[in-house]
NULUM-124527 format. One line per field, with one value per residue (C-alpha): residue in one letter; residue number from 1; x, y, z. Coordinates in steps of 0.25 Angstrom, whole numbers, plus 5000, padded with zeros to 4 digits. Example, Ala and Ser with C-alpha at 12.3 -4.5 7.8 and 13.67 -1.06 7.14 Angstrom:
BEGIN
resn = [a,s];
resi = [1,2];
X = [5049,5055];
Y = [4982,4996];
Z = [5031,5029];
END
This chain:
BEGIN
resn = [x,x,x,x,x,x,x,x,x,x,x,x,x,x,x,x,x,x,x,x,x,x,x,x,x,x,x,x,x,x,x,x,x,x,x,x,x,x,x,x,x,x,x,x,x,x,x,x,x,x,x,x,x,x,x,x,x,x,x,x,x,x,x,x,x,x,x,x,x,x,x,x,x,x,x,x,x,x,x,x,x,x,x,x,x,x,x,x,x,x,x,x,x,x,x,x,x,x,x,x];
resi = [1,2,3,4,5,6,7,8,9,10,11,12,13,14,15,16,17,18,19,20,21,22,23,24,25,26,27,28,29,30,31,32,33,34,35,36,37,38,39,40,41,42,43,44,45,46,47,48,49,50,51,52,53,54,55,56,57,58,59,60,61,62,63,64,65,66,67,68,69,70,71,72,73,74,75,76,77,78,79,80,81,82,83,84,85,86,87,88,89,90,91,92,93,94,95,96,97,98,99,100];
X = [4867,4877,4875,4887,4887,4892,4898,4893,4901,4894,4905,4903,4912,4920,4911,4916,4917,4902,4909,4913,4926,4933,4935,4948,4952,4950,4959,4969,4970,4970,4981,4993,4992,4989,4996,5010,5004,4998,5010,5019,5006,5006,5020,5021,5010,5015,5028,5020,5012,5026,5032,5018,5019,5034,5030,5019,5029,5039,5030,5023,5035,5040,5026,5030,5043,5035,5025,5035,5043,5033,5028,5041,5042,5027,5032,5045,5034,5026,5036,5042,5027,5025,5039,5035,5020,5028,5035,5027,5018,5031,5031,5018,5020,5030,5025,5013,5020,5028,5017,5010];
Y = [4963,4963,4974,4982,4990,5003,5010,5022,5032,5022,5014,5000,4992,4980,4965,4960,4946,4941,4926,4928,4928,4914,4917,4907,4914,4927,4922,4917,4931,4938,4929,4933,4947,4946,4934,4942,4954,4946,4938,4951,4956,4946,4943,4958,4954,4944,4951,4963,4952,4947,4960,4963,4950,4953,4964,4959,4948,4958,4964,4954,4950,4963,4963,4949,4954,4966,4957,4947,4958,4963,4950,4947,4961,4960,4945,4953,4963,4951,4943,4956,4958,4945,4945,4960,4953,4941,4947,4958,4945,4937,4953,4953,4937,4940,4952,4945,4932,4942,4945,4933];
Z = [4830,4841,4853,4856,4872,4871,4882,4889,4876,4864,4861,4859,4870,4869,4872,4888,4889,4891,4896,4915,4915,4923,4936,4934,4921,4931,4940,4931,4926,4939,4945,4938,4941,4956,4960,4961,4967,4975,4981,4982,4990,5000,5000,5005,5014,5023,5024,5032,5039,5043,5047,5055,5061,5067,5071,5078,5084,5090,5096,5102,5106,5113,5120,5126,5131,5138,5144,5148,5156,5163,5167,5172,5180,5185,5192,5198,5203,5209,5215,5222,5228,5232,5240,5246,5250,5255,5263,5270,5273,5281,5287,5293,5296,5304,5311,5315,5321,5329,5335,5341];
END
């Protein structure tokens, strides 16, 4: 005599499958249902990752700009020391050979 299972009410429940179930025929199922979800997903992906990496760009690129303009005005500042130490140095030369 065959047993039937009975769920938690009495009723007698359907028989599962008692074979495993391929993992290819798994995925053969599962694959036509994700696969264009999957690319409109990424596809959306990428361009964000895009956008974020212009962004990124630009403002890389603006924070080159800043640095290369302050390098410039820190060398104007240098080379106008340099000529004010210079030239108090030929001062006190000269001031000195004056007085031998």
């Amino acid at each position: 005599m065959a047993t039937v299972a009975l769920n938690t009410a009495g009723q007698a429940m359907a028989r599962r499958h008692a074979g495993k179930a391929s993992s290819r025929t798994a995925h053969l199922r599962d694959r036509g249902r994700h696969s264009k979800a999957k690319t409109a997903t990424s596809e959306n992906s990428l361009k964000e990752r895009l956008l974020a990496l212009e962004r990124e760009r630009d403002q890389l690129c603006a924070a080159l700009e800043r640095a290369q303009e302050r390098a410039r005005k820190l060398e104007e500042v240098h080379a106008a020391a340099r000529d004010r130490i210079s030239w108090a140095l030929d001062s006190l030369q000269n001031i000195l050979e004056t007085k031998r």
